[in-house]
C-alpha positions as CSV (number, residue, x, y, z in Angstrom):
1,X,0.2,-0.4,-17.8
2,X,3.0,-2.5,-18.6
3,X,2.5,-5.7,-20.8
4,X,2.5,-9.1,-19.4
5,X,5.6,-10.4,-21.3
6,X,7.6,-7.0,-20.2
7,X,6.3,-7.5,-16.8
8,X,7.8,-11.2,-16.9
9,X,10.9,-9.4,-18.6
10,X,11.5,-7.2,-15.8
11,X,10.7,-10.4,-13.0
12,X,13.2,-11.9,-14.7
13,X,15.9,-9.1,-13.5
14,X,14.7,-8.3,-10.2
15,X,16.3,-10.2,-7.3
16,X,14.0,-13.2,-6.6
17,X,11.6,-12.9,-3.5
18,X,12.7,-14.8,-0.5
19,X,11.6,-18.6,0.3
20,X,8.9,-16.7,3.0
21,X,7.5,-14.4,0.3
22,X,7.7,-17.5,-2.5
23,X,6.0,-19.6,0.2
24,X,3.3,-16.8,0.4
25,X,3.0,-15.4,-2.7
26,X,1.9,-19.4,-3.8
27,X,-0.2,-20.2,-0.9
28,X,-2.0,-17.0,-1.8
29,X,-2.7,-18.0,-5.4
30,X,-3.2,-21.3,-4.6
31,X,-5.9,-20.4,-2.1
32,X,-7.5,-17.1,-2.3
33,X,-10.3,-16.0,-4.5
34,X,-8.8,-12.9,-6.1
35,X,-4.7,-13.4,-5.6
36,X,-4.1,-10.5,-7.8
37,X,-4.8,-8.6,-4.9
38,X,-1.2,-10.0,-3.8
39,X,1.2,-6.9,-4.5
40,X,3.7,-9.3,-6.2
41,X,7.8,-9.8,-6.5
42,X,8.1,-6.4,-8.6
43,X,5.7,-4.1,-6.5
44,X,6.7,-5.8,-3.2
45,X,10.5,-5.0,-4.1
46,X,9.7,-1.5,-4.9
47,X,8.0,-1.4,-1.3
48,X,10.8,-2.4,0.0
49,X,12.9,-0.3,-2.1
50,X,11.2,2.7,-1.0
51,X,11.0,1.6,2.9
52,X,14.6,0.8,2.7
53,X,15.3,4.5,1.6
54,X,13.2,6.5,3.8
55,X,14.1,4.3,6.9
56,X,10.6,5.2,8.3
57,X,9.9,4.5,12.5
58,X,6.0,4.6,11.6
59,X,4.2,3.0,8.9
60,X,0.8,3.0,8.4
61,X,-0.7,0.3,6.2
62,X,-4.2,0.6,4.9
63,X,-5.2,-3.0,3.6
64,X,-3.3,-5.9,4.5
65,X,-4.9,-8.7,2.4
66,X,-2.3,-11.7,2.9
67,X,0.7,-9.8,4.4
68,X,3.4,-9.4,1.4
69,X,3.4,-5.9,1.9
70,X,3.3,-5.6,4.9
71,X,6.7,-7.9,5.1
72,X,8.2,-6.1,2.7
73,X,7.3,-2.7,4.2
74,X,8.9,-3.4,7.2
75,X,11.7,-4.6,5.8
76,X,13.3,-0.8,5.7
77,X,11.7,0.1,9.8
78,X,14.5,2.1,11.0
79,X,15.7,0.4,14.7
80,X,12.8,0.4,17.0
81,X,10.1,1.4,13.7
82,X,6.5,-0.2,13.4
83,X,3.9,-0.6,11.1
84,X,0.2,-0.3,12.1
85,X,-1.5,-2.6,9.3
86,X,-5.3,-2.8,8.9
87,X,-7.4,-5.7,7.2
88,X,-10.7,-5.6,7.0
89,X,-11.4,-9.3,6.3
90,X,-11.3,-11.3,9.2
91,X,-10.5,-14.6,7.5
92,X,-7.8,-13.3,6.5
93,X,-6.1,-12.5,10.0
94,X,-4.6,-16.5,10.4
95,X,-2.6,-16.5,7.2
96,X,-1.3,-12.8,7.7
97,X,0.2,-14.0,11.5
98,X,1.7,-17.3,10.6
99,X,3.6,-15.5,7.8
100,X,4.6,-12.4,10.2
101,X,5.7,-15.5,12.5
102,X,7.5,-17.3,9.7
103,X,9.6,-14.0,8.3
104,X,10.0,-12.6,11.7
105,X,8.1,-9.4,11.4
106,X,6.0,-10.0,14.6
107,X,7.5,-7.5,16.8
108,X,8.1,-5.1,14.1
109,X,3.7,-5.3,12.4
110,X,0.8,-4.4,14.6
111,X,-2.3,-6.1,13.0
112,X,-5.6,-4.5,13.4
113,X,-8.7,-6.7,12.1
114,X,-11.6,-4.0,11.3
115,X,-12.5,-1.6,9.3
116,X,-10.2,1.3,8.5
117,X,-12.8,4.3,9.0
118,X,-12.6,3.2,12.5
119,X,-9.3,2.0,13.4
120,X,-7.4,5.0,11.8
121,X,-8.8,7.5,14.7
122,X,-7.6,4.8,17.4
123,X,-4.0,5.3,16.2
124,X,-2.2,8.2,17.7
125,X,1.0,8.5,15.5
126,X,2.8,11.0,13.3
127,X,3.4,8.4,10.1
128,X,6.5,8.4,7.4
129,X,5.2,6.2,5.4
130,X,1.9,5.5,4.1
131,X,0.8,2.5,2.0
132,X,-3.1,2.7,0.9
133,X,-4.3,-0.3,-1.2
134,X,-8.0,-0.9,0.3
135,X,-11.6,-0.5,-1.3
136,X,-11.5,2.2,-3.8
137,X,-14.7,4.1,-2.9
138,X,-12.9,5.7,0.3
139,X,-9.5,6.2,-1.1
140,X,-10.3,10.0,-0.6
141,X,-11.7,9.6,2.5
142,X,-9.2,8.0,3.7
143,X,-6.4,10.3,2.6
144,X,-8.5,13.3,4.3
145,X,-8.0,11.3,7.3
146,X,-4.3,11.0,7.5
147,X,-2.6,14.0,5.2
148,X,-2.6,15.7,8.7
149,X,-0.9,12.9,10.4
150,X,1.7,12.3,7.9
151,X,4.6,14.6,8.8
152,X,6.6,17.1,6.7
153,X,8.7,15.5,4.1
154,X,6.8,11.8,4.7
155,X,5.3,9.6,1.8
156,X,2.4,8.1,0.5
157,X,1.7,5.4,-1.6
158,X,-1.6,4.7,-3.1
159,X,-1.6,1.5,-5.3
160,X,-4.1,0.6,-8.3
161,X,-4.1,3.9,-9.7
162,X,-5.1,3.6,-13.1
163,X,-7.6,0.6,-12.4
164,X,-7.1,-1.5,-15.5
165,X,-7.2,1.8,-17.4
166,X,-11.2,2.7,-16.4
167,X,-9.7,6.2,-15.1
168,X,-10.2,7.0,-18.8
169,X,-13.6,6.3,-19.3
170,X,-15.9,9.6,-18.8
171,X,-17.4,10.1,-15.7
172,X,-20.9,9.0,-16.1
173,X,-19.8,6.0,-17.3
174,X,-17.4,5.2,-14.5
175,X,-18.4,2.7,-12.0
176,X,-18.0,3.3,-7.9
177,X,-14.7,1.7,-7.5
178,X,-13.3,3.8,-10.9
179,X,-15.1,7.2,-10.1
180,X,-13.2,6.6,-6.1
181,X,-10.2,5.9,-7.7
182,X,-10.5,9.5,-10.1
183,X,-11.5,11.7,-7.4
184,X,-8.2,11.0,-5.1
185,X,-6.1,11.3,-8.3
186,X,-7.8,14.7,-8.7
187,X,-7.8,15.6,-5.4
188,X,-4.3,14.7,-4.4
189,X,-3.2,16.7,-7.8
190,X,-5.0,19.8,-6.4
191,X,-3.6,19.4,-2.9
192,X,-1.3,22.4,-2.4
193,X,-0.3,20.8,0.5
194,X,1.9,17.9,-1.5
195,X,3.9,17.1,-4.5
196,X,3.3,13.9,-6.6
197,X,3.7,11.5,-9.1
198,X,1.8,9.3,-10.5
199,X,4.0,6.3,-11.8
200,X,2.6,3.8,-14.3
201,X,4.0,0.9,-12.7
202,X,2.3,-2.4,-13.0
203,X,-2.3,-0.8,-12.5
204,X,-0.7,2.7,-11.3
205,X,1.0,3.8,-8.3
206,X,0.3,7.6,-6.8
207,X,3.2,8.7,-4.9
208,X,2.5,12.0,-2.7
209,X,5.3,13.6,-0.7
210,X,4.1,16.3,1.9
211,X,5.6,19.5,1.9
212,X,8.3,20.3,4.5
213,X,6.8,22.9,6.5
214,X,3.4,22.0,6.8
215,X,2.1,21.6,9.8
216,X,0.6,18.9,11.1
């Protein structure tokens, strides 16, 4: 993981979030009990980054928390694109709609309050792009529930990777959060059915790229 003062380094020369995301980003800090959950200028650019490039029509979001990832995810929709976001914390549904009001995203972001087990078989899409940064246990379950929908040559992103570095630690001494978070890393590296990488960007990002000809 990179160190703070690099991490402020590499803020420092990344074009500055807008006044909605500022506004956001704050208010999040200011008022939420674990902001670091917030994906942040750097990670929230590289969303957009990688949005921006693919030009995806469907996204599917797993974990909304406050909406900057969501906003900057849809940021690269192609015309006509949506993203199907899910957050399982209800409280957290007024602050997530007045910011999709305030950036403009509400016809592009379909919000779904509830837990992602169950809202993922309600959604009949082939995805482009998919964003996974929810509870850690059911990473793996949650990629066995849509590597079949994402379609050949489409994405996903899997944020907090290398939790704090605990991926490390031998197994029996990993807790539930860290052992979830090693047996999708092992599990996506076995899956013949993608390519990855595993980038060691701010706690870890897992990027998996389907295989064109797989079928979906």
């Amino acid at each position: 993981m990179v160190e703070e003062t690099l991490s402020a380094y590499a803020e420092a020369h990344t074009t500055p979030e807008t006044e909605v995301l500022h506004r956001l980003n704050r208010e999040t800090h200011l008022t939420k009990v674990y902001p670091r959950m917030l994906a942040g200028l750097l990670q929230g650019t590289f969303l957009r980054f990688i949005s921006t490039m693919i030009r995806p029509a469907r996204i599917l979001e797993i974990g909304t928390f406050t909406g900057y990832s969501a906003i900057n995810l849809a940021a690269g929709l192609s015309e006509g694109g949506l993203i199907h976001t899910i957050e399982a914390d209800p409280e957290q549904e007024e602050i997530i709609r007045r910011y999709l009001q305030e950036a403009g995203m509400t016809d592009r972001v379909q919000l779904h309050i509830g837990q992602a087990v169950d809202v993922i078989p309600t959604l009949d899409d082939t995805w482009d792009l998919v964003y996974l940064d929810a509870d850690k246990p059911n990473y793996l379950l949650y990629y066995q529930m849509i590597i079949g929908r994402i379609r050949p040559g489409g994405f996903l992103l899997a944020d907090n990777v290398l939790w704090n570095g605990k991926v490390l630690e031998p197994k029996e001494k990993m807790n539930r959060d860290t052992r979830g978070i090693d047996d999708f890393n092992k599990a996506v590296q076995a899956d013949e059915q993608v390519e990855n990488v595993l980038l060691p960007f701010r706690d870890g990002i897992m990027m998996v790229r389907k295989k064109a000809g797989q079928t979906l």
